[in-house]
C-alpha positions in Angstrom: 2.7 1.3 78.0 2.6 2.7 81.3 4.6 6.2 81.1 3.2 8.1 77.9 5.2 8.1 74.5 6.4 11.3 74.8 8.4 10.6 78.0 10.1 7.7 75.7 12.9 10.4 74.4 13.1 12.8 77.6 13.9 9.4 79.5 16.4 8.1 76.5 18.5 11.6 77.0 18.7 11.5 80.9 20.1 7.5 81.2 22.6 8.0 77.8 23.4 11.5 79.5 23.7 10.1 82.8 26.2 7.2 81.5 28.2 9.1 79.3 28.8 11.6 81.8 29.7 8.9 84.2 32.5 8.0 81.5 30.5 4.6 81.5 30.6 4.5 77.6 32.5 6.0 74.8 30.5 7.5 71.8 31.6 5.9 68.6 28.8 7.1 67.1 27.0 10.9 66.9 25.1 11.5 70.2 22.1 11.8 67.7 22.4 8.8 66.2 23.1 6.7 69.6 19.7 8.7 71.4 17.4 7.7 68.2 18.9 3.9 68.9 18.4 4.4 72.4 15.4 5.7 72.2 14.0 2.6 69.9 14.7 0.1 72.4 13.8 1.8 74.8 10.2 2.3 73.4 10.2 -1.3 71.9 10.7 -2.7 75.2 8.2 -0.6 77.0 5.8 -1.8 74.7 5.9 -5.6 75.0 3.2 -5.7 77.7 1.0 -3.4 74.8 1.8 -6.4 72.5 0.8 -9.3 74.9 -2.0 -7.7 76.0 -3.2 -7.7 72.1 -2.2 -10.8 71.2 -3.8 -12.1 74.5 -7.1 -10.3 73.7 -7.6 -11.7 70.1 -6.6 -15.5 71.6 -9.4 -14.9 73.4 -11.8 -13.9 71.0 -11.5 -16.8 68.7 -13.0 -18.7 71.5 -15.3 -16.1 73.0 -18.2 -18.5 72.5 -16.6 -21.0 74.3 -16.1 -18.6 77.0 -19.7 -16.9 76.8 -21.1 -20.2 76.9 -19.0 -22.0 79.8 -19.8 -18.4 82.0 -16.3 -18.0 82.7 -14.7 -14.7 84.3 -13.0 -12.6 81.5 -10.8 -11.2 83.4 -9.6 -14.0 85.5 -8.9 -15.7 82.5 -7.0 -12.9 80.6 -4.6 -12.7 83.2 -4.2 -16.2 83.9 -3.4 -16.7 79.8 -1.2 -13.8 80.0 0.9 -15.5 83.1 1.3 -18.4 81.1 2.5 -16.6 78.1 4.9 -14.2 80.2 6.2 -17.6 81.7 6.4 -19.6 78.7 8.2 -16.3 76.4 10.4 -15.7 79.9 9.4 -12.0 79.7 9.7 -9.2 82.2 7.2 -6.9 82.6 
């Protein structure tokens, strides 16, 4: 994730405040309740990348003695998997 965690909630309070006080939405629901569900999207979707990245890094390890063996740059080839992944899923980073 590229803010820290504990930015997640101070960053949920500003956009809900921000669109409520723009009379954007209507509250059905307590202003606790909609910042806690706010705040868990928020956080799930800023941890996708987190996610690829792991899932990216134990592909790779099943055939680290393929890769060890073939000499082939780690790196170059973590990112080009991930590419093909972010295309394939349609995510946005």
């Amino acid at each position: 994730m590229r803010i820290p965690k504990t930015w997640v909630s101070l960053l949920t309070r500003k956009v809900i405040d921000g669109i409520v006080a723009k009379d954007l939405i209507e509250p059905r629901v307590p202003m606790d309740k909609l910042l806690a569900g706010a705040e868990e999207i928020m956080l799930e979707e800023l941890t996708v990348e987190d996610r690829l990245n792991e899932e990216v890094r134990e592909l790779l390890k099943k055939h680290s003695p393929e890769i060890e063996r073939s000499r082939l740059d780690y790196r170059r080839l973590f990112d080009l998997t991930k590419q093909k992944i972010v295309k394939e899923r349609n995510l946005i980073l």
